[in-house]
C-alpha positions as CSV (number, residue, x, y, z in Angstrom):
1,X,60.9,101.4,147.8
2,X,57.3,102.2,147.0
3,X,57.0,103.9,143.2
4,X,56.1,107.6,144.6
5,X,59.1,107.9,146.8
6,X,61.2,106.6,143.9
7,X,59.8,109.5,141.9
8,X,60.6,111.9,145.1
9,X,64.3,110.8,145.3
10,X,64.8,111.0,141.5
11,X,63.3,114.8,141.9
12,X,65.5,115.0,144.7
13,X,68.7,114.5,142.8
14,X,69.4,111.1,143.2
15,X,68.5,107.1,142.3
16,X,67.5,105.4,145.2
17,X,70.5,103.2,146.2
18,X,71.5,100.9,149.1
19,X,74.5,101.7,151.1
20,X,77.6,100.0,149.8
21,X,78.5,96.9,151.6
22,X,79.8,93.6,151.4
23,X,76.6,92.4,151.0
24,X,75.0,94.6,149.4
25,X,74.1,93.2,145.6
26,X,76.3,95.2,143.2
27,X,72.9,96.1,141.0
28,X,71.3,97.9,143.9
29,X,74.6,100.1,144.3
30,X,74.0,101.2,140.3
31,X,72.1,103.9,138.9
32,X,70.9,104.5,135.4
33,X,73.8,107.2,134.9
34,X,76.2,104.3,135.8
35,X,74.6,101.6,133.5
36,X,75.5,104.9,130.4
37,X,78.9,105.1,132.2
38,X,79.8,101.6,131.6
39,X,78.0,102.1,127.5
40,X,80.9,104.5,127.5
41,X,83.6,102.0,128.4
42,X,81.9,98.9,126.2
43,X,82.2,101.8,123.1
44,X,85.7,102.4,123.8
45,X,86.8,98.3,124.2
46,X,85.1,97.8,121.3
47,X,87.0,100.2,119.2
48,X,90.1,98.9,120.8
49,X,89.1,95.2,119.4
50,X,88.1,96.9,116.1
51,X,91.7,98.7,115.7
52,X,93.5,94.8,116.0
53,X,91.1,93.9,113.1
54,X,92.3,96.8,111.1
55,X,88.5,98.5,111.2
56,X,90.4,102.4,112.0
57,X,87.5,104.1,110.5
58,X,84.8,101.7,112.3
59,X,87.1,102.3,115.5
60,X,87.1,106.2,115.2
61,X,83.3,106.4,115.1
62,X,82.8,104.3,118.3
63,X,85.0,106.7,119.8
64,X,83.0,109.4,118.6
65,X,79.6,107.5,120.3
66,X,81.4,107.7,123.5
67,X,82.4,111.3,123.4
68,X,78.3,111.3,123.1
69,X,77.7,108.3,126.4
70,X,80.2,110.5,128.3
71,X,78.1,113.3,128.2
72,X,74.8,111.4,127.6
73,X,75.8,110.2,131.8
74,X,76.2,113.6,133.1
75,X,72.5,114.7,131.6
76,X,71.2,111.5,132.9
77,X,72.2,112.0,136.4
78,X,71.2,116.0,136.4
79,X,67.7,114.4,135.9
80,X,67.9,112.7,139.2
81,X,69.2,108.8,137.9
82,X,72.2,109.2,139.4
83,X,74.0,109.7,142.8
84,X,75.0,106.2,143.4
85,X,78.5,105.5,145.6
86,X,80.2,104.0,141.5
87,X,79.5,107.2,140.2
88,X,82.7,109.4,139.6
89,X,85.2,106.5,139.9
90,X,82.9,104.3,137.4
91,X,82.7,107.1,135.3
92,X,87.0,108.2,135.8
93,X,87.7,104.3,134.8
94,X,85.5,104.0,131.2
95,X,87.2,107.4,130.2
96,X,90.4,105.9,130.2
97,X,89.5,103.2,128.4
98,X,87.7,105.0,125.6
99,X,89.5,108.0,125.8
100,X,93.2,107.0,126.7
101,X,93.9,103.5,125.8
102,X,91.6,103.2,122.3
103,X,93.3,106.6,121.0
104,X,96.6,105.7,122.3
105,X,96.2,101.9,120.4
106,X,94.3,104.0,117.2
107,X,98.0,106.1,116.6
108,X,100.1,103.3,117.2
109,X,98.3,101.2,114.8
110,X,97.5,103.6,112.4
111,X,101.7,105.6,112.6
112,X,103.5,102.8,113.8
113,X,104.7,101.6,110.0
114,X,105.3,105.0,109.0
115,X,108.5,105.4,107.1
116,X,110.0,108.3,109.3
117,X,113.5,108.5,107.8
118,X,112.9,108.5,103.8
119,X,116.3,106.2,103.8
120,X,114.3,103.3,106.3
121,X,111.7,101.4,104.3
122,X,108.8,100.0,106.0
123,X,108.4,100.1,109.4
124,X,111.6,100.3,111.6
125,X,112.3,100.4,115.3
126,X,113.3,104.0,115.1
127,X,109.6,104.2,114.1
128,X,107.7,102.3,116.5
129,X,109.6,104.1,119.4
130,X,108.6,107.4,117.9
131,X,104.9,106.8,117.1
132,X,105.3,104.5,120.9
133,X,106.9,107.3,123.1
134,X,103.7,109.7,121.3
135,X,101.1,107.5,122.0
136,X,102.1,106.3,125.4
137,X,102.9,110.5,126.3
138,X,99.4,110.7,125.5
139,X,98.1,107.4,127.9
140,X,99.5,108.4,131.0
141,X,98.8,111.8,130.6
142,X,95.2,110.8,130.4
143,X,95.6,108.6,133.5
144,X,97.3,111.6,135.5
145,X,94.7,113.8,134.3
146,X,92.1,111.6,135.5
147,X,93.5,111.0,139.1
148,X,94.2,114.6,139.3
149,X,90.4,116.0,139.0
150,X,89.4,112.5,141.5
151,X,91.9,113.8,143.9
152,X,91.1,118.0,143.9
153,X,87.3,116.9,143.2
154,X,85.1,119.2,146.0
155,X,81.6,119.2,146.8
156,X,81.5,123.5,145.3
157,X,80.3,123.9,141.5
158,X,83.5,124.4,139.3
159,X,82.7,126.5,135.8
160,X,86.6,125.2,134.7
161,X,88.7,122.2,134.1
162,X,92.3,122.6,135.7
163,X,94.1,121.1,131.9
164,X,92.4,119.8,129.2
165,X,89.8,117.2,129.9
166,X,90.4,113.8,128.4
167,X,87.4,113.8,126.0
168,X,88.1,117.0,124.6
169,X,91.7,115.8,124.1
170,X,90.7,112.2,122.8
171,X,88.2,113.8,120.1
172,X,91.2,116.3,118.5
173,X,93.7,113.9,117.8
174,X,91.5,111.3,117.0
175,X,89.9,113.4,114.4
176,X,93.9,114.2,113.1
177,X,94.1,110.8,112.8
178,X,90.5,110.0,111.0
179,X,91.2,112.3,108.3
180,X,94.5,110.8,107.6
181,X,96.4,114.3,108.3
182,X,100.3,113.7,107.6
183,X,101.9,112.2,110.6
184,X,104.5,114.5,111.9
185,X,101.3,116.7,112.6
186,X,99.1,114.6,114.8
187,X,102.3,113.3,116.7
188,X,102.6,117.0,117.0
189,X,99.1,117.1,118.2
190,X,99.4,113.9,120.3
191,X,102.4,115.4,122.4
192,X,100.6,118.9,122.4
193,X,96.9,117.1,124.1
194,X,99.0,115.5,126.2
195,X,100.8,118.6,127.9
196,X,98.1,120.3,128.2
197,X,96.0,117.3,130.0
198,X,98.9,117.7,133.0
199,X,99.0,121.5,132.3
200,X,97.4,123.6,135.3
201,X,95.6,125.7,132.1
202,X,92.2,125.9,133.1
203,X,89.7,125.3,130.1
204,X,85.9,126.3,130.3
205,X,83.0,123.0,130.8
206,X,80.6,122.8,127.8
207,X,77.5,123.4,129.3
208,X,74.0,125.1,128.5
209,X,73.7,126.1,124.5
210,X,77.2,124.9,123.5
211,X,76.9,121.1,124.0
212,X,74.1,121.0,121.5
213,X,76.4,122.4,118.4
214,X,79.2,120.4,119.8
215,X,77.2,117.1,120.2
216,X,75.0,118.0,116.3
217,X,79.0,118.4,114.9
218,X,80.3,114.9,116.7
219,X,76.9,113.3,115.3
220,X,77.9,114.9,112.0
221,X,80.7,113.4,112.0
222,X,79.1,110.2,113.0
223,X,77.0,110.4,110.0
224,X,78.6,112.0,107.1
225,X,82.0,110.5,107.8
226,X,84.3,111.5,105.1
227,X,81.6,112.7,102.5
228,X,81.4,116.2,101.1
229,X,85.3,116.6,101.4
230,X,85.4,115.7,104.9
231,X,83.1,118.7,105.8
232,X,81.6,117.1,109.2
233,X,85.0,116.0,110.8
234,X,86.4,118.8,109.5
235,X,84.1,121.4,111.2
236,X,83.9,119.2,114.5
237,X,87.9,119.8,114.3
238,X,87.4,123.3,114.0
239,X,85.2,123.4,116.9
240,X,87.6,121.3,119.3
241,X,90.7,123.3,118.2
242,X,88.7,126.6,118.5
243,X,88.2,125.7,122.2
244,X,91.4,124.3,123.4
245,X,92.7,128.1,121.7
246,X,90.3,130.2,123.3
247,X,89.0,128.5,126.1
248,X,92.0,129.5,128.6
249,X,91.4,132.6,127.6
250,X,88.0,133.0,128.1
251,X,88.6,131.6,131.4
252,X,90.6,134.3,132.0
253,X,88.7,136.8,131.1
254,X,85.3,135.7,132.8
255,X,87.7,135.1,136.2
256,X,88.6,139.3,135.6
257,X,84.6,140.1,135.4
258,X,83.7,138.7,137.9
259,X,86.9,140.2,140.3
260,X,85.2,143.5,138.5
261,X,81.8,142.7,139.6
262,X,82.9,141.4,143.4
263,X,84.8,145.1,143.3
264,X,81.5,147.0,142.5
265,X,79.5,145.5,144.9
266,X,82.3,146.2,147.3
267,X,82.2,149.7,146.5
């Protein structure tokens, strides 16, 4: 396709791709959004092979990067690089690696030797079901949630998530488990996350001014790690468990204004 009608297509909305086919070359079916879609998925692998090596911390930041390649694929398409045929699914699959199966393999690894009756010493099977049912709670939860939004996905602009979106859910207890919070509490967390993934609570998107504090925070986080008392995770925590609190309800109340609004003009 000659360079200007590339450029018109890209203002358009969307990368130039050929119809999906048989034989049709899987590169031309891929957009630039897809090749930060699949980043996303290489991040989250990577921390999965980290977390058998015993590299938690190492593992935890990778997840982090991907919270950030999630996002980064969105942007990239709203510039006109995406609208290729891979995009949701492409984007659905590398979410549950990074953000189901590397948190869910991150709290196993990191709980699963955790002495949960003071009379058992060392790890115990008692233990590893625990720390096992929590983790796994939290896997297919992610997996439902993920089907769920494929399945109700429509063509009209949505301001809301039906249930809490995997990132969101993958970044709070992952940062639990990063600052080494007791483990009752990020089980707690864990089984919490994963409710309200397959809850029908409806949780506002981050768009506009609030992804650039939430993405500076994650990068924090990236950065400082644990210095300065854990100030960087510890805000980005605050942040995440600020939203999952008040989000509902601000979707609530917004959903009332604008009932208000649709009255006035009725009036």
């Amino acid at each position: 396709m000659p360079r200007l009608n590339r450029g018109l297509v890209r203002l358009a909305g969307q990368w130039p791709t050929l119809e999906p086919k048989e034989s049709t070359p899987l590169h031309r079916m891929l957009t630039p959004a897809d090749a930060v879609s699949v980043l996303n998925g290489v991040l989250g692998l990577t921390a999965i092979f980290l977390i058998s090596l015993n590299l938690l911390d190492l593992a935890v930041l990778l997840i982090l990067f991907a919270v950030l390649a999630d996002g980064l694929d969105g942007f990239v398409a709203r510039l006109g690089y995406g609208g290729g045929p891979f995009g949701p699914k492409l984007d659905s699959f590398n979410d549950f690696v990074s953000f189901g199966v590397a948190p869910a393999t991150l709290i196993f690894h990191r709980y699963y030797q955790w002495e949960i009756v003071t009379e058992v010493s060392g790890p115990s099977i008692l233990t590893a079901m625990a720390v096992g049912a929590a983790a796994g709670a939290f896997l297919v939860a992610g997996m439902l949630r993920l089907i769920r939004f494929e399945v109700i996905r429509g063509d009209t602009r949505s301001d809301f998530f039906t249930g809490l979106s995997i990132p969101a859910a993958a970044l709070w207890v992952t940062l639990g488990t990063y600052m080494g919070w007791e483990p009752r509490v990020v089980l707690a967390f864990t089984w919490l996350a994963a409710f309200l993934m397959v809850s029908r609570i409806k949780f506002p998107k981050v768009r506009g001014p609030l992804v650039v504090p939430l993405a500076l925070a994650v990068l924090g986080t990236i950065w400082f790690g644990r210095q300065f008392d854990q100030s960087a995770p510890r805000v980005l925590f605050s942040i995440m468990t600020t939203y999952v609190a008040m989000g509902p309800l601000f979707v609530r109340w917004r959903a009332g204004r604008l009932t208000d609004m649709d009255h006035a003009w009725a009036d």
